[in-house]
Backbone as a printed PyTorch tensor [residue, N CA C, xyz], in Angstrom:
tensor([[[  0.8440,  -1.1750,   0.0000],
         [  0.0000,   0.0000,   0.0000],
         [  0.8930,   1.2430,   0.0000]],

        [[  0.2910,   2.1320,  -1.0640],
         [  1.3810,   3.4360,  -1.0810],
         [  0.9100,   4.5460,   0.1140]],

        [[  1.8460,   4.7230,   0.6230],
         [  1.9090,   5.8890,   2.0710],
         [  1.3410,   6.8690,   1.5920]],

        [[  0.6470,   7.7300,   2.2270],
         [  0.7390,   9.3330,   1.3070],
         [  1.6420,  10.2990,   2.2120]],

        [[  2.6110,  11.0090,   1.4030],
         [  3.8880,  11.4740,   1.5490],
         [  3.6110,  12.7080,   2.6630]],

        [[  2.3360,  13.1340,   2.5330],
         [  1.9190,  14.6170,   3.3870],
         [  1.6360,  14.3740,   5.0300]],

        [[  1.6240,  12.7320,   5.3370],
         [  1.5820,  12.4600,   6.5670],
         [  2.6380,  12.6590,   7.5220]],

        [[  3.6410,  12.5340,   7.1220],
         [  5.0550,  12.9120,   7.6520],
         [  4.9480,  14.2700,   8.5660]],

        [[  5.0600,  14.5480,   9.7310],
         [  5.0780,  15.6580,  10.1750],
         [  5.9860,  16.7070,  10.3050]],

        [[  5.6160,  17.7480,  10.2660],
         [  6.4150,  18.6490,  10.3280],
         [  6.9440,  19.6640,  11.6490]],

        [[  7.3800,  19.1750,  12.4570],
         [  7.6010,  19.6680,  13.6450],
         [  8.8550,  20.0820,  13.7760]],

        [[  9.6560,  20.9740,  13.0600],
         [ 10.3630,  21.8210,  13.0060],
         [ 10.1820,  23.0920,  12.8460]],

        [[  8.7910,  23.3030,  11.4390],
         [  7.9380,  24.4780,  11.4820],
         [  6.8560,  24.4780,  12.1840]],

        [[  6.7330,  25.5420,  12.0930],
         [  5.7700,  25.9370,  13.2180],
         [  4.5270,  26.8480,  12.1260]],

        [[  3.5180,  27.0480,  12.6390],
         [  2.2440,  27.7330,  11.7050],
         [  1.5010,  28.0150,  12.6780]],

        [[  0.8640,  28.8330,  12.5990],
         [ -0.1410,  29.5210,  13.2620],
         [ -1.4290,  29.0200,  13.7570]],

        [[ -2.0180,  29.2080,  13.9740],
         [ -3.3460,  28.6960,  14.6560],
         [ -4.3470,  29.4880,  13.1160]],

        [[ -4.0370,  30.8110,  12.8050],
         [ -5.2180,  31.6500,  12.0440],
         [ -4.3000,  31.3440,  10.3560]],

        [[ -2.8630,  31.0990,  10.2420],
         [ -2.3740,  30.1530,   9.0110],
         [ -3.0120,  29.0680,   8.3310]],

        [[ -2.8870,  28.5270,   9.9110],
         [ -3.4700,  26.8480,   9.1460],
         [ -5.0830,  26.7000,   9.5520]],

        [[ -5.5320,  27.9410,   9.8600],
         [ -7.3010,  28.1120,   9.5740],
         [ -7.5890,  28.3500,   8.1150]],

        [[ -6.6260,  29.6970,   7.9320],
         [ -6.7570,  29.8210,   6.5650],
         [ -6.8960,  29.1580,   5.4950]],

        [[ -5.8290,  28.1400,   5.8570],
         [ -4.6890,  27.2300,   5.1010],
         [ -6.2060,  26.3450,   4.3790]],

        [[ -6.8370,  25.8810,   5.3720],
         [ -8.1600,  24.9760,   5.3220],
         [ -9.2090,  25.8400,   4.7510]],

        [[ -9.6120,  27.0100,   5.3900],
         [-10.6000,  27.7430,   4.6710],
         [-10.9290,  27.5680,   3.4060]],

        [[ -9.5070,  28.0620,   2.4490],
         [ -9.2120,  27.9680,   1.4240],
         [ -9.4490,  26.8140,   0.8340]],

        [[ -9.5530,  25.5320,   1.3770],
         [ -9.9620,  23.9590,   1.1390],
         [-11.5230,  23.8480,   0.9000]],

        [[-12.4350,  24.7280,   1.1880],
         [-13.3480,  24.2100,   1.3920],
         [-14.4980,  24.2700,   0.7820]],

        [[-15.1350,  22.7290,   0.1370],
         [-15.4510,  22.2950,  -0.9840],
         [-14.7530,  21.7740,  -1.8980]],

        [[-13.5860,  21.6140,  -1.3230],
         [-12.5110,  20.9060,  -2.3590],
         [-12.4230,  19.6530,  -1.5930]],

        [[-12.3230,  17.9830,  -2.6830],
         [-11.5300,  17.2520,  -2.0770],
         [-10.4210,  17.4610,  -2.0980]],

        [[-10.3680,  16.4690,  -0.7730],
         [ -8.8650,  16.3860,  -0.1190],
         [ -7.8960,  15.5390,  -0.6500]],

        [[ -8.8320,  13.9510,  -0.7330],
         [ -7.9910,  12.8980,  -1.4880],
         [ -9.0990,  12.1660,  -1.2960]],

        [[ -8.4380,  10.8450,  -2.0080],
         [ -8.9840,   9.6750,  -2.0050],
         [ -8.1680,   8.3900,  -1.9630]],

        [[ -8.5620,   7.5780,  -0.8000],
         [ -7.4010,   7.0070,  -0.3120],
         [ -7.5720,   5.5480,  -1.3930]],

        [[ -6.4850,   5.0400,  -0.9910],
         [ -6.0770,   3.3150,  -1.6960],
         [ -7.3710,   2.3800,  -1.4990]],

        [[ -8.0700,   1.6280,  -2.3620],
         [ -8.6410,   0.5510,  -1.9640],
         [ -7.6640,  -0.6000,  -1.0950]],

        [[ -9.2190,  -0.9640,  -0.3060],
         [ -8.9860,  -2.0100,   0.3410],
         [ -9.6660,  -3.1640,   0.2280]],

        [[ -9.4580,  -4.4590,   0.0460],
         [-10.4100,  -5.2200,  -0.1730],
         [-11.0620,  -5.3670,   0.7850]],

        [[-12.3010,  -6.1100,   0.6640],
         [-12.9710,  -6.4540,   2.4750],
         [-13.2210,  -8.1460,   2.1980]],

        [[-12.5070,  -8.9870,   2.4050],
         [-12.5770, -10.6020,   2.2700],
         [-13.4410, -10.9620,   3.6700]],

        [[-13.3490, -11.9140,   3.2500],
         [-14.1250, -13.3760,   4.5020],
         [-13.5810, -13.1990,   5.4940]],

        [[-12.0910, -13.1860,   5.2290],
         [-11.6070, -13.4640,   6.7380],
         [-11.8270, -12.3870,   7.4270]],

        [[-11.4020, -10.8830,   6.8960],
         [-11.4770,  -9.5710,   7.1320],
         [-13.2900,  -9.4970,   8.6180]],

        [[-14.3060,  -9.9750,   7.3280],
         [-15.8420,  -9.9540,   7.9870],
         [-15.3250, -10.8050,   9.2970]],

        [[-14.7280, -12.4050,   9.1230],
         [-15.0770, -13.0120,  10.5020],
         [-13.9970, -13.0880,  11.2840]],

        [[-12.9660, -11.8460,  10.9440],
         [-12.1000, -11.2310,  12.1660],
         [-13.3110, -10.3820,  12.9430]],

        [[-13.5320,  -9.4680,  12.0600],
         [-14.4060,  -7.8790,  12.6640],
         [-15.7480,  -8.7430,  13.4870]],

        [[-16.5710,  -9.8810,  12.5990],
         [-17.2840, -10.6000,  13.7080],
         [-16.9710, -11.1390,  15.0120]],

        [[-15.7010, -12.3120,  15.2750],
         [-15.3330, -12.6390,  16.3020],
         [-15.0010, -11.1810,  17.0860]],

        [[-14.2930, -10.0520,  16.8790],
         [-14.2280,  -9.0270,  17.5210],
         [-15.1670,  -8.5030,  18.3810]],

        [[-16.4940,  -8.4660,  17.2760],
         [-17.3910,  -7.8860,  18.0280],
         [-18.6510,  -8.4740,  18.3860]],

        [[-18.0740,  -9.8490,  18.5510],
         [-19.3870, -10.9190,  18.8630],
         [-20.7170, -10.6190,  18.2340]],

        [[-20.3800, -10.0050,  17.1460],
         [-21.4650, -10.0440,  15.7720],
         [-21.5800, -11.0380,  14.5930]],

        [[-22.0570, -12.2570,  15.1410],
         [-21.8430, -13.1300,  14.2640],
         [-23.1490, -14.0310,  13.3210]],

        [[-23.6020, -12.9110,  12.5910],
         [-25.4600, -12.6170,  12.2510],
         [-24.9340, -13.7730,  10.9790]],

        [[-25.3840, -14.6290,  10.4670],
         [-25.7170, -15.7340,   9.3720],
         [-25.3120, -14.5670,   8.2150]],

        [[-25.2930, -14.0230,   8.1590],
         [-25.7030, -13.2190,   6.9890],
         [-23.8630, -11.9250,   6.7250]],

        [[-23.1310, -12.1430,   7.6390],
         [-21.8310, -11.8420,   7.4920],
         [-20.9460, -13.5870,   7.5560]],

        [[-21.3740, -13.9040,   8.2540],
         [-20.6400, -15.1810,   8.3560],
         [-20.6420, -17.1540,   7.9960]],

        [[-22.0380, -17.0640,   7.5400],
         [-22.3730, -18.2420,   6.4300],
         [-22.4370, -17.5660,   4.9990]],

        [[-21.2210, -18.0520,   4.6230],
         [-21.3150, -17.9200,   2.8740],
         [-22.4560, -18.3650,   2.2500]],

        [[-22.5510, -20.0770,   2.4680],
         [-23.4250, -21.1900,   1.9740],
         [-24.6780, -20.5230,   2.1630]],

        [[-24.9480, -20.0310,   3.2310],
         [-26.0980, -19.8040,   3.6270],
         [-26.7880, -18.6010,   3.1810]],

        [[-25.5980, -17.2720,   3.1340],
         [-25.8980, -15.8620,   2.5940],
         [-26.3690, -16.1140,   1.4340]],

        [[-25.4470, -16.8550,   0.3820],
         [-25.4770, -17.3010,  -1.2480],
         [-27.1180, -17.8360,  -1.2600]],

        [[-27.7530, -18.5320,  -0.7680],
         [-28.9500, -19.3710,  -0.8880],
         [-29.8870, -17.9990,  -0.2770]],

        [[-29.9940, -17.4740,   0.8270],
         [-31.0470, -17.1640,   1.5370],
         [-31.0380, -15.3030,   1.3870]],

        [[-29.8440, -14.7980,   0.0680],
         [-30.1310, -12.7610,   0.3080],
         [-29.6620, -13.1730,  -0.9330]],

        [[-30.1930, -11.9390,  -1.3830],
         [-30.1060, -11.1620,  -3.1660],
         [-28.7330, -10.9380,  -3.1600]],

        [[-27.7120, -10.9930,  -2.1430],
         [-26.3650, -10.8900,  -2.6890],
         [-25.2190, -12.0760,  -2.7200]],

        [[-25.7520, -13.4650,  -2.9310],
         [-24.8760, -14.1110,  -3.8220],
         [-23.7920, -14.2550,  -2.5920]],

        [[-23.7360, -13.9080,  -1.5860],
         [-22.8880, -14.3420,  -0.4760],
         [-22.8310, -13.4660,   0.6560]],

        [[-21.8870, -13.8210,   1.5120],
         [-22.1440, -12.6970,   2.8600],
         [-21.4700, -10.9050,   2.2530]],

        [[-22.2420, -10.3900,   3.5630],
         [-21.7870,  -9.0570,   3.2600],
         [-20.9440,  -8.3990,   4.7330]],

        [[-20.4220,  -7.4070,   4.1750],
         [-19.5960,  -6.7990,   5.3990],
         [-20.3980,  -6.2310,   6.5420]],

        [[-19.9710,  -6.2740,   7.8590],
         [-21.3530,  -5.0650,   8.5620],
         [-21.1090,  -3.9930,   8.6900]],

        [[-21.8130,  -3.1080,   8.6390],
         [-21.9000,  -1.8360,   8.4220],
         [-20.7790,  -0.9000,   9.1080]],

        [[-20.7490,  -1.5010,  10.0960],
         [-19.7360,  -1.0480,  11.1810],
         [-18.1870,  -1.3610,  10.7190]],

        [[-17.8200,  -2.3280,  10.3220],
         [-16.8840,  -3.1370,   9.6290],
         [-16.8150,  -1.9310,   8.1270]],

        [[-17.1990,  -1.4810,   7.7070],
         [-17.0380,  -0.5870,   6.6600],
         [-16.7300,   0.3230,   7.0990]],

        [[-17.4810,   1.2450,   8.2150],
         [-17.3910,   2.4470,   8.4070],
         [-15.8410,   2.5530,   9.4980]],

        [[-15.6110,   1.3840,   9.9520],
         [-14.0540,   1.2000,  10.8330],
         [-13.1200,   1.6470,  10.0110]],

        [[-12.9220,   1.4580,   8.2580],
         [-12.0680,   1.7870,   7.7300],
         [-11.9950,   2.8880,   7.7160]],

        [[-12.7300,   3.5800,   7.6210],
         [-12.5360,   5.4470,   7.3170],
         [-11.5580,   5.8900,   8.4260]],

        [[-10.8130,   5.1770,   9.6720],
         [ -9.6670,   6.1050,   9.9140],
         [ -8.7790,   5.5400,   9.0630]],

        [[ -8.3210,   4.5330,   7.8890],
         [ -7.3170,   3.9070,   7.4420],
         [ -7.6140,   4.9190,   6.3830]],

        [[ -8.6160,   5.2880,   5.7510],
         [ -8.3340,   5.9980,   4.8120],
         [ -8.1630,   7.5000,   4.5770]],

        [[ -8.6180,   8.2170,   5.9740],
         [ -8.2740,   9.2190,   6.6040],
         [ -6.8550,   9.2160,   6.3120]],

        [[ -6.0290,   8.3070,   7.1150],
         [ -4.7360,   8.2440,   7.3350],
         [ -4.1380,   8.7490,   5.5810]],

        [[ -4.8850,   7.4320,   4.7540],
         [ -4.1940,   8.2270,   3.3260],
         [ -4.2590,   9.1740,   2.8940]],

        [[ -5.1880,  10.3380,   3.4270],
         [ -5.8370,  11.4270,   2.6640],
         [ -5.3430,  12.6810,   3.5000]],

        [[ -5.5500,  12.6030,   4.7690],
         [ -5.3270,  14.1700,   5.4670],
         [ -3.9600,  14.2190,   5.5670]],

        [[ -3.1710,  15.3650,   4.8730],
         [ -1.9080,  15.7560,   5.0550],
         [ -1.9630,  16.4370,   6.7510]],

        [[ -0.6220,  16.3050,   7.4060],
         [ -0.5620,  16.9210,   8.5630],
         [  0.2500,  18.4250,   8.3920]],

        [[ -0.7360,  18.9500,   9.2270],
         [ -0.2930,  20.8730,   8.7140],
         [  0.9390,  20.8560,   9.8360]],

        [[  1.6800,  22.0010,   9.3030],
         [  2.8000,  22.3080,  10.1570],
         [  1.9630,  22.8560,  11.5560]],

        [[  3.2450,  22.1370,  12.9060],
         [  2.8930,  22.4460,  13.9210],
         [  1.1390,  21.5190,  14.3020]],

        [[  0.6710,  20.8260,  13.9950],
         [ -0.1580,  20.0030,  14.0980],
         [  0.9240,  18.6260,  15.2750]],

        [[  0.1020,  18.2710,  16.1580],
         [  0.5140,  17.6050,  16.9970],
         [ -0.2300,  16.1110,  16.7890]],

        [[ -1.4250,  16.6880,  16.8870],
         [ -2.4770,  15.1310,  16.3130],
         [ -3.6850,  15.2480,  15.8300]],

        [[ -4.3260,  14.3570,  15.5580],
         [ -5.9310,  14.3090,  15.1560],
         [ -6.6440,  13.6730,  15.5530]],

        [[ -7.7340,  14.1650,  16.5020],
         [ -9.0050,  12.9710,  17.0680],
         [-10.0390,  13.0150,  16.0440]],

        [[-10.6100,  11.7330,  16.4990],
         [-11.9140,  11.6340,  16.0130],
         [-12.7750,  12.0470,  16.6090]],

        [[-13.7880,  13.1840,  16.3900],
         [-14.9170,  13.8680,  17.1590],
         [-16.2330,  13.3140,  16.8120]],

        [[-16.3140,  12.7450,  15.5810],
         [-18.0620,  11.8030,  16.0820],
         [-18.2380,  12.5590,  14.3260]],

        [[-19.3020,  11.8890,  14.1600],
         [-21.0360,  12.1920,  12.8930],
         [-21.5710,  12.5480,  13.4920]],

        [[-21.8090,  13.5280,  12.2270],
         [-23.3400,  14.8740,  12.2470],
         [-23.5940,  13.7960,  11.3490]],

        [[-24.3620,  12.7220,  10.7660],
         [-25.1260,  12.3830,   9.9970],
         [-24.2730,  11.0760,   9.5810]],

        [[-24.8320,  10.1920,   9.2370],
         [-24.2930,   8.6450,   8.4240],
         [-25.0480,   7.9300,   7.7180]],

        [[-25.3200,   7.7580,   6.9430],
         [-26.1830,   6.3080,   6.3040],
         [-25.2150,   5.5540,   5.2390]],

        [[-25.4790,   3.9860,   5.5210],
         [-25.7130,   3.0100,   5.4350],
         [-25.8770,   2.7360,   3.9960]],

        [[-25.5630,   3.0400,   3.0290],
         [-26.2020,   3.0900,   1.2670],
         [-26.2470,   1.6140,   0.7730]],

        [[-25.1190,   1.2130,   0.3160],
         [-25.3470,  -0.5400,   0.0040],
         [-24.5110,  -1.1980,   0.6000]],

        [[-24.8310,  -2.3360,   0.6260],
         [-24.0040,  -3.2930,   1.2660],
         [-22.3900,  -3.4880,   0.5350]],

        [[-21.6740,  -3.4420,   1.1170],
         [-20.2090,  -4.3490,   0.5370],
         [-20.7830,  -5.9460,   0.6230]],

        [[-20.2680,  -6.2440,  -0.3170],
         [-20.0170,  -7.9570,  -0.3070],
         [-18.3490,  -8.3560,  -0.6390]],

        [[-18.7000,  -9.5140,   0.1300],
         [-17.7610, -10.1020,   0.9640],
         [-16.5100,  -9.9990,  -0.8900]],

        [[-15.3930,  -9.7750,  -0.6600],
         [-14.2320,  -9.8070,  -1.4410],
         [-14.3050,  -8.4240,  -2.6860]],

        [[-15.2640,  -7.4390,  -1.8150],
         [-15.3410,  -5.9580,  -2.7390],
         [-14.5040,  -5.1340,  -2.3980]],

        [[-13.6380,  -4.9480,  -3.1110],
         [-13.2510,  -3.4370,  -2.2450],
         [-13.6820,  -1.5830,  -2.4410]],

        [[-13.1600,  -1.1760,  -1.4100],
         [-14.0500,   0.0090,  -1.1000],
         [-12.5340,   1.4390,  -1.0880]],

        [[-12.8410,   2.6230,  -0.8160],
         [-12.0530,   3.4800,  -0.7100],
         [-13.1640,   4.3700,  -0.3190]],

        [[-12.0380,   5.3390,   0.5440],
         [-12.6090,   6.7560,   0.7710],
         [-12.1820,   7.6490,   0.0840]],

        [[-13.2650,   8.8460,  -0.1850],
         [-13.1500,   9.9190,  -0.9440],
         [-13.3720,  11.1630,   0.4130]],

        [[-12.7020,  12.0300,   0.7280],
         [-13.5020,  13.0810,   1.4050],
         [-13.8750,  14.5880,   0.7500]],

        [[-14.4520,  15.1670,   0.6720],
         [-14.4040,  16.7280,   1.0810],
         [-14.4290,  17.2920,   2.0690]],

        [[-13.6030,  18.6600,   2.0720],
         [-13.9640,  19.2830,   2.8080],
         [-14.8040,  20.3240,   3.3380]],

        [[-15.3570,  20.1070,   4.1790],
         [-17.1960,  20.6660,   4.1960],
         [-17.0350,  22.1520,   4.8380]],

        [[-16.1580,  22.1090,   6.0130],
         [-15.7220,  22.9990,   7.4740],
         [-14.6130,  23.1040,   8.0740]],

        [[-13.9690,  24.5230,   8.5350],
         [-13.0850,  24.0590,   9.6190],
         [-13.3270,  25.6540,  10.2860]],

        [[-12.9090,  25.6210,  11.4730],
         [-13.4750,  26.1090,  12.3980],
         [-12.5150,  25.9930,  13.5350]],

        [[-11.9840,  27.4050,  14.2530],
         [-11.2870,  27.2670,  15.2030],
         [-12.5010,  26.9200,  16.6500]],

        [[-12.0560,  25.7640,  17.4210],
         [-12.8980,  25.4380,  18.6790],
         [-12.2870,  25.7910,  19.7830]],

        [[-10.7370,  26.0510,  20.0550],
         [-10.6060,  26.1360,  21.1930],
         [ -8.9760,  26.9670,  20.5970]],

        [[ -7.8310,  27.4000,  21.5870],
         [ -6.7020,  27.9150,  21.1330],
         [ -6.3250,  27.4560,  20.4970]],

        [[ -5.9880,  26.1950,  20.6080],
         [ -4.9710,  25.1500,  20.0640],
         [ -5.6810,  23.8880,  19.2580]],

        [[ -6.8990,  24.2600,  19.0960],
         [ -7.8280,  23.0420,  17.9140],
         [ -8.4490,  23.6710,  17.4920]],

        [[ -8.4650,  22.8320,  15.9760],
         [ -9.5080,  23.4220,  14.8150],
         [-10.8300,  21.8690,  14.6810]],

        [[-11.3170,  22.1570,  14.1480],
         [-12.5470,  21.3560,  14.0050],
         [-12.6280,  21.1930,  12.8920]],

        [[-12.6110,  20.4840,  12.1540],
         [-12.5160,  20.0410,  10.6530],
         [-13.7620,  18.9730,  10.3560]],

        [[-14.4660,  19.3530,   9.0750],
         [-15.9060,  18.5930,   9.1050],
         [-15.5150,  18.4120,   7.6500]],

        [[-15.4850,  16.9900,   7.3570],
         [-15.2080,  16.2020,   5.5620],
         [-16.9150,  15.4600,   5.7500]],

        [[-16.8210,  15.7900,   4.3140],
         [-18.1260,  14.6950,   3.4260],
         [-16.9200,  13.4970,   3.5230]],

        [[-17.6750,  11.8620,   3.9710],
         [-16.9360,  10.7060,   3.8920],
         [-17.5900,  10.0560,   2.6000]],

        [[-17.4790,   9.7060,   1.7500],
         [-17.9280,   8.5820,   1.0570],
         [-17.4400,   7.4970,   1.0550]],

        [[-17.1080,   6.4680,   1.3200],
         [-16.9180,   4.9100,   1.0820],
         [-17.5330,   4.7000,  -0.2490]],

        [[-16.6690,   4.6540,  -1.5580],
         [-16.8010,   4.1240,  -2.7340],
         [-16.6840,   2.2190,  -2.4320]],

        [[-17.3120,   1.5360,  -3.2680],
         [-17.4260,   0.1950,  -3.5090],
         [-17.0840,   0.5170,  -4.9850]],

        [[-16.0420,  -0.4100,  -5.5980],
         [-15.0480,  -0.5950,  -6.5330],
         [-16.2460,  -1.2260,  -8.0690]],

        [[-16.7860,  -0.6100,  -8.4930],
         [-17.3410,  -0.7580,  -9.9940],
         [-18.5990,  -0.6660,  -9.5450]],

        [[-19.1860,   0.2880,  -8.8370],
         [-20.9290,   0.2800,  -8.6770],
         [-20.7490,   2.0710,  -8.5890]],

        [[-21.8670,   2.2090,  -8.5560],
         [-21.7820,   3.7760,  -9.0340],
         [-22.8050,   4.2660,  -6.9330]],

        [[-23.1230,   3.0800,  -6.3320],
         [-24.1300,   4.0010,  -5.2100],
         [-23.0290,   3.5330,  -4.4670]],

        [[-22.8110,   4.4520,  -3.2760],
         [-21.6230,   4.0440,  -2.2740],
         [-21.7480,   3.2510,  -1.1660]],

        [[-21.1280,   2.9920,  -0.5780],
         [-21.2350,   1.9440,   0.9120],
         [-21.8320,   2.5840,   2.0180]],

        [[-21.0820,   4.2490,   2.2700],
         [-21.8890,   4.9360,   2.9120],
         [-21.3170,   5.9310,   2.5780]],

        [[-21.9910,   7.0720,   3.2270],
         [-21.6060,   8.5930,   3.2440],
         [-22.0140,   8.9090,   4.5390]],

        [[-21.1510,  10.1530,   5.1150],
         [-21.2990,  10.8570,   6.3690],
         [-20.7960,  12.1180,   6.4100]],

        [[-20.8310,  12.5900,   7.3750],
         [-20.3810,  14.1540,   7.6780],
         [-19.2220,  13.7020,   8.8680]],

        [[-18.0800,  13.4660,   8.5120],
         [-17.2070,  12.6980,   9.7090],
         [-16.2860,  14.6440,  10.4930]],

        [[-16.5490,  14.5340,  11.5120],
         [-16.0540,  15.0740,  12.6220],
         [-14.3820,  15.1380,  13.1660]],

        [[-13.6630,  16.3210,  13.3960],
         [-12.2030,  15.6260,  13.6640],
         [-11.7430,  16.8190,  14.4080]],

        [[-10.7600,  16.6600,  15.1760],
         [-10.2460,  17.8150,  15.8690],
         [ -8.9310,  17.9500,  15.2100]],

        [[ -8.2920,  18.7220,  15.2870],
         [ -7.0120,  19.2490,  14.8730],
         [ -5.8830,  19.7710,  15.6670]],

        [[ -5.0810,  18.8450,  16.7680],
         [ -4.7940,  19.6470,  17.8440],
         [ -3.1550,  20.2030,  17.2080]],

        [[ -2.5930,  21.3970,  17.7860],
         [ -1.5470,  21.9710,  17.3880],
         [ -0.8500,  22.1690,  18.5600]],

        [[  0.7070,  21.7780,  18.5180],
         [  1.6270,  22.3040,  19.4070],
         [  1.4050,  23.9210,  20.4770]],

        [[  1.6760,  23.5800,  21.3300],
         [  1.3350,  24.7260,  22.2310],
         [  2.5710,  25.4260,  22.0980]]])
């Protein structure tokens, strides 16, 4: 999997708090990136099942998915899709100078669009929707998420994903 080169931090320079507001302002309505597919296999579903003692017929009988749902075999769970979006975060958000880290702050909104099936792979696309100074030293950054599924045109899901931006004091 190729790294994206903008993750590397820069903690030698330093940037401003109202710089790297700007810096984003200027971002917004633009995507950011779009990260690497990932496949989502069998084993992938009945790792994330045993994990989360979610183990519904319908992620984890093939035989059974194939015979008894319109999709020809098991599918990923929803949750199990939407877990990737920090992996693809990771490919997409460059780290601004003087940036220390990035939390995850939650959805304003999510749905659920189609199912992944089992050996599809998916990628994230974001925009950027918002950013917003919240406190001295954090910005608040609000991306459109899409989860693309690899040759279908409706996505896995979409959201309004949430993030803080914390910067060196």
């Amino acid at each position: 999997m190729q790294r994206n080169p903008n993750r590397m931090p820069h903690r030698d320079l330093k940037m401003s708090m109202s710089e790297a507001l700007a810096t984003l302002t200027a971002q917004i309505g633009q995507e950011i990136g779009v990260s690497d597919w990932i496949t989502v296999d069998q084993a992938m579903i009945d790792q994330f099942a045993a994990t989360t003692h979610d183990d519904q017929w319908i992620h984890v009988d093939p035989d059974r998915a194939a015979h008894d749902t319109p999709y020809g075999g098991t599918i990923a769970h929803g949750f199990l899709t939407l877990s990737l979006a920090s992996r693809f975060a990771y490919d997409c958000f460059p780290v601004l100078c003087g940036q220390s880290m990035s939390i995850n702050y939650g959805f304003d909104r999510l749905r659920f669009v189609s199912p992944v099936c089992a050996g599809q792979r998916v990628r994230g696309r974001f925009t950027l929707l918002n950013a917003a100074r919240r406190k001295p030293q954090e910005l608040l950054r609000t991306c459109e998420l899409c989860i693309e599924i690899d040759g279908q045109t409706a996505p896995a899901l979409v959201a309004e994903w949430l993030g803080l931006i914390l910067f060196d004091t």
